[in-house]
N, C-alpha and C positions, 0 to 999 in steps of 0.2 A: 806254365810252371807256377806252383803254389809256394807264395812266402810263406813263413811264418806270422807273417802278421794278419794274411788272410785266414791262416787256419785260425788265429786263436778269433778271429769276427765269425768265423763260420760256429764256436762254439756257443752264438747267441749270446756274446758280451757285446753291450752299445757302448758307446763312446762316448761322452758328455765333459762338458766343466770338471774341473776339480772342484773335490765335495759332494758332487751329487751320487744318487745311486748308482751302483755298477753290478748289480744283477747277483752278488754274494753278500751271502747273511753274515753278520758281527756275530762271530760266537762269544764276543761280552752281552748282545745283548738276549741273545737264543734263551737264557735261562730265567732274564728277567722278566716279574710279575708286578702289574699296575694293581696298587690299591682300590679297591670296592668298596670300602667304608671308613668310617671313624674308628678311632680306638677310643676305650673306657675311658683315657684321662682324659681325651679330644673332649668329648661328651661332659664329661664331671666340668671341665675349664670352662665350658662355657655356659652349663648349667651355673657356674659359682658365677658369671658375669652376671646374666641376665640378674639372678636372686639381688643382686647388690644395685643393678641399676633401678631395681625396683625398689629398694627399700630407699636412697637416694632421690625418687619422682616422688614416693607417696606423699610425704610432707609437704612437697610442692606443687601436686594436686591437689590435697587438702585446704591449702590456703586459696588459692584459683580457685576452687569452689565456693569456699566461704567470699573471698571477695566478690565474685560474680551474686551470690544472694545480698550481699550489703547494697550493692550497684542497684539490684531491682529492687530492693528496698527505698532506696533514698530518690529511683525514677519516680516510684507510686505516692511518695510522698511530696515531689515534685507537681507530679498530675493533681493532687488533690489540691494543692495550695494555687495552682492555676486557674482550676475549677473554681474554688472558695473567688478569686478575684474577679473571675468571667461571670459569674453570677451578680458578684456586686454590680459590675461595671452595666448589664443590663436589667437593674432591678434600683436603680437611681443611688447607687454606691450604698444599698444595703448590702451587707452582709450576714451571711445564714450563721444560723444560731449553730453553738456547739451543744448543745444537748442531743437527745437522741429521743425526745420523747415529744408533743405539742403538752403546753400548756398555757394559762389564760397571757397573751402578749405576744407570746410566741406560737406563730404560725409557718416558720421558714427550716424546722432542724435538719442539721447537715445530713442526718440518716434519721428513718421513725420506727423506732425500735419501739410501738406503742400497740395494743391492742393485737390483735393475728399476726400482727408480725413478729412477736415472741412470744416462743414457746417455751411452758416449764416442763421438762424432765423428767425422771423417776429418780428422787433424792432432793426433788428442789432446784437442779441446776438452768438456768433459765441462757435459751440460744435461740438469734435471730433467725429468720428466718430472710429467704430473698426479697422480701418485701420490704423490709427494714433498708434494702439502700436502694430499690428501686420507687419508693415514694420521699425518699430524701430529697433534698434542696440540691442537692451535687449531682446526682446520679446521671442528667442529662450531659453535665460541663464534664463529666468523666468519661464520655461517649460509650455511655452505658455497658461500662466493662466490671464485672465483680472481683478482677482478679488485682483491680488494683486498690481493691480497699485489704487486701492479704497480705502481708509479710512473708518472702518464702523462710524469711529469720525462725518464722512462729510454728510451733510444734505441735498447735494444738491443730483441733477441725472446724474451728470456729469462721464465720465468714468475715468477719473484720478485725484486725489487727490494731487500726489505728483508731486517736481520738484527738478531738481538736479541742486548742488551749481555751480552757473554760474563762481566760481574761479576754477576749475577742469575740466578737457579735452578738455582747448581750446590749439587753435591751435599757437592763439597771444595772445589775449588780454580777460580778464573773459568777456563771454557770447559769443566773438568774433566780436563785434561790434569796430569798427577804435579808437585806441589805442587812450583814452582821451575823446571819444564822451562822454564815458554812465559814469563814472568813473574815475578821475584822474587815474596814475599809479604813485605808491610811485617814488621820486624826483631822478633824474638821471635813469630811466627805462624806456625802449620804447619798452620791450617786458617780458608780462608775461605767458609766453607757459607751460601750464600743459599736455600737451596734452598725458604722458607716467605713467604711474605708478611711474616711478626712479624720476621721479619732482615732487610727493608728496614726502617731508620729514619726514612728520610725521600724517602718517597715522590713528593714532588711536586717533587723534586730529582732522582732517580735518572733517566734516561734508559733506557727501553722499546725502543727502536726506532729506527734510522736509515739514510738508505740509503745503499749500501755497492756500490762498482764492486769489479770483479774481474776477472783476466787467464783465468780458470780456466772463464767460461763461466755458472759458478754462484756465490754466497754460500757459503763452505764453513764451519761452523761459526757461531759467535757471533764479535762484532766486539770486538776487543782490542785496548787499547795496554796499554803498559808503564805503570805508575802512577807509576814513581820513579826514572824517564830517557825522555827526549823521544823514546822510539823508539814508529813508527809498525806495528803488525804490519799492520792492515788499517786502510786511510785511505776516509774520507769519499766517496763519490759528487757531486762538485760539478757537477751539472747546471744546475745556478740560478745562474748568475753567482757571484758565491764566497759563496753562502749554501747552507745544506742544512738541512732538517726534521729535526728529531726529536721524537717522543713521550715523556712519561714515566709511571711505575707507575700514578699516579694518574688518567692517561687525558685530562690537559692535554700541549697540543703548541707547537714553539717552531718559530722558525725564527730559526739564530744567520748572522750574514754576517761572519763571523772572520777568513776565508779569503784572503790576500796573495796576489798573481800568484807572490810566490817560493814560496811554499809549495805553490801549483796546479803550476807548471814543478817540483819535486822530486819528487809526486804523477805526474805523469807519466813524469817520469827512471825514478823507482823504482815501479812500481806493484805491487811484493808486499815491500814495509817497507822502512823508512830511519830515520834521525834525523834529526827538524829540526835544524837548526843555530840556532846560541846562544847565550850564557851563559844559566848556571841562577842566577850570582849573582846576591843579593837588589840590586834595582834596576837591573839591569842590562836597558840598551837596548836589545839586541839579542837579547830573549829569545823560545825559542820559544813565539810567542803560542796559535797554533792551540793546540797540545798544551798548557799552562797552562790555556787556556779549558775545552777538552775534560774534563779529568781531575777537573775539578772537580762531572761529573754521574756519576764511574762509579758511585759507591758511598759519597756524603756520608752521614755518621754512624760510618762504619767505616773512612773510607781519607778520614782530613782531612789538610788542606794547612796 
């Protein structure tokens, strides 16, 4: 005898939990259709994120990028003020001249921008060439890398960036020009010989290294101001918004932001020397700050303010 309950198993319904399938279709879901794509607002929402998370990073890439070029700026300036000391330290605490050229006294310049190793142009523009810092004084102590006499700061295509402070490794007088040409020398002096390590006195003050724009094509010589009137012989490289790197003796590096739009607009006016404008008098408002700031790294211990 057949129950009922066998017939309805004989019509291929199984038996299971509650909840599970039981071999009949949900006519709620018989007519439903699964999505295949986005819709146009889907698409527009999220195109409007992305555009916003990008305007949002750019600014913030931008500076990450420029800080990353400051960072290998002030390494390369690092390196060279190491170098400058590793030289002294086996050359009996001489240290190499800041010029860039030999002349009579001087046989050690940090780079020799002299003879084949600078080439003029067509207009006059005069650029070293690789020989100018592979016969320099440093080129060995810099483990013979060109890439760190460049600023990634510097826009131009020239192969060195920097210059070293023309009050450090002369022989007489800063840059070594006739005591009084380029530069008074403070009152009762007629000779300022840096030329050893033991004549910097304070090294972790003295400025190494800075970089330095130029009309010329090249860095020509060491970088000089006047010590004792706000004249500018060769002014600052402000590629940084109005900050610039420098290194000093001791192989610590700064970066000062000193730099007034008026003094960048004279910098440009006059790009080979001027005078800030000024009072020099004590307290006075209107004083040349750059150059105040400045002078206070040529040569602390021996040219005080």
């Amino acid at each position: 005898m057949t129950s009922k309950f066998s017939l309805v198993l004989g019509r291929g319904t199984r038996r299971g939990p509650v909840g599970r399938e039981t071999g009949r279709r949900d006519p709620r879901r018989a007519n439903s259709r699964v999505p295949c794509g986005f819709t146009l607002v889907e698409v527009l929402v999220v195109v409007a994120i992305i555009v916003i998370l990008i305007a949002i990073l750019l600014p913030v890439l931008g500076r990450v990028r420029g800080s990353a070029r400051t960072t290998v700026c002030l390494t390369n300036q690092r390196s060279l003020a190491n170098a400058a000391t590793q030289y002294a330290l086996d050359n009996s605490q001489r240290l190499a001249s800041p010029r860039t050229d030999k002349i009579a006294g001087v046989v050690n310049p940090w780079v020799n921008a002299s003879g084949s190793n600078l080439q003029t142009l067509a207009g006059g523009l005069k650029v070293e060439t690789l020989g100018a810092l592979e016969t320099g004084a440093l080129w060995e102590y810099a483990d013979r890398n060109a890439s760190v006499y460049k600023s990634p700061l510097d826009p131009t295509n020239r192969l060195r960036s920097y210059s070293m402070n023309s009050y450090v490794g002369n022989v007489s007088c800063p840059d070594d020009f006739g005591c009084g040409t380029l530069v008074p020398l403070p009152s009762g002096q007629t000779n300022l010989s840096t030329n050893s390590l033991t004549k910097i006195p304070q090294p972790s003050r003295t400025f190494a290294f800075i970089n330095e724009e130029s009309p010329l094509g090249y860095n020509e010589e060491g970088w000089i101001i006047d010590w004792s009137v706000p004249y500018w012989e060769d002014t600052p490289a402000i590629w940084d918004g109005t900050r610039i790197n420098l290194s000093f003796m001791d192989g610590s590096t700064k970066t000062l932001d000193i730099f007034g739009q008026a003094f960048i607009q004279q910098v440009a006016a006059s790009p080979t020397g001027f005078t800030e404008s000024g009072s020099l008098a004590s307290g006075a408002e209107d004083g040349p700050a750059a150059w105040l700031a400045m002078r206070q790294f040529l040569l602390p211990g021996r040219l005080d303010f």
